[in-house]
C-alpha positions as CSV (number, residue, x, y, z in Angstrom):
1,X,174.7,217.7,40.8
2,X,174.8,214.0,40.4
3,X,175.1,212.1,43.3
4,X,175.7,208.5,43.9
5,X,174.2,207.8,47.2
6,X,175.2,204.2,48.8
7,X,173.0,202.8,51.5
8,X,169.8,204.6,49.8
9,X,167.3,201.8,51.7
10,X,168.2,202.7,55.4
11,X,167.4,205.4,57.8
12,X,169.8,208.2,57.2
13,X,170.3,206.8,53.5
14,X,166.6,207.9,52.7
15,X,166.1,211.2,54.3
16,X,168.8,211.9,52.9
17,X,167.9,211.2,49.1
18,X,164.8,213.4,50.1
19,X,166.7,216.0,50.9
20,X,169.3,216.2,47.7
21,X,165.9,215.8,45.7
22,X,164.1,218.5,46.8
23,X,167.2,220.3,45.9
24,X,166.8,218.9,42.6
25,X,170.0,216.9,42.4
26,X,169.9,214.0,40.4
27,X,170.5,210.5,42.6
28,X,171.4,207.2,41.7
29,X,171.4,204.9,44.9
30,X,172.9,202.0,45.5
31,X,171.4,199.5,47.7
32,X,172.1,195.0,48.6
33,X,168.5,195.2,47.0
34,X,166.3,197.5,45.1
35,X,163.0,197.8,46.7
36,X,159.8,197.8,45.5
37,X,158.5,201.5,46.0
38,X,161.1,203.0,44.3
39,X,160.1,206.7,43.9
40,X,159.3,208.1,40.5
41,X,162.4,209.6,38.7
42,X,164.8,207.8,41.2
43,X,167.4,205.0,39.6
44,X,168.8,202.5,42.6
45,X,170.8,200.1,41.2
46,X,171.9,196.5,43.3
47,X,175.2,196.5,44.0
48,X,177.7,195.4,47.2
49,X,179.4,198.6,48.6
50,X,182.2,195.8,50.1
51,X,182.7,195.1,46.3
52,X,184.7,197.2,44.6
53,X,185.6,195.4,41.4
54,X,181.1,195.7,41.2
55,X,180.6,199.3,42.6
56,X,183.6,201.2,40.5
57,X,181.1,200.9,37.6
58,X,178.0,202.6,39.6
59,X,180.1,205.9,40.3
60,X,181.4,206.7,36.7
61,X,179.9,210.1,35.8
62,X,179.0,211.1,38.9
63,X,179.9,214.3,40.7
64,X,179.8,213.2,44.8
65,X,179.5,210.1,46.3
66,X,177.7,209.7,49.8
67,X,178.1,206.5,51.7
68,X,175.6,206.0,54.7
69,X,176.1,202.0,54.7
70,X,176.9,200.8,57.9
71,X,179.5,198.3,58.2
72,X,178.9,194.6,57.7
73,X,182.3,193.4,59.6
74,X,180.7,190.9,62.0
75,X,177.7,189.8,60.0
């Protein structure tokens, strides 16, 4: 399955990509910033989840969409 996962870079955002990989689902994550130990065969693109008009784009073709952001309201 291919799975968009938003918030890739944080606590439950990363275990969580470990997981769907070792299921052997193919994950594109979406982070503010890409970091620099991005794991081999892993696409994480930069892109605001608050955005819509910049994240629409990210989730074309994909089959699920996980979002373990946290909120930024207060920030």
């Amino acid at each position: 399955m291919k799975v968009v996962l938003i918030g890739i870079t944080g606590r439950v955002g990363s275990r969580l990509a470990n997981g769907l990989r070792a299921r052997e689902h193919i994950i594109t994550g979406i982070a503010l910033d890409i970091p620099r130990d991005v794991p081999a065969g892993l696409m994480v693109l930069a892109a605001d989840a608050a955005r819509p008009d910049i994240l629409a784009p990210c989730l074309a073709d994909h089959d699920a969409v996980i979002c373990t952001s946290r909120s930024r309201v207060g920030y």
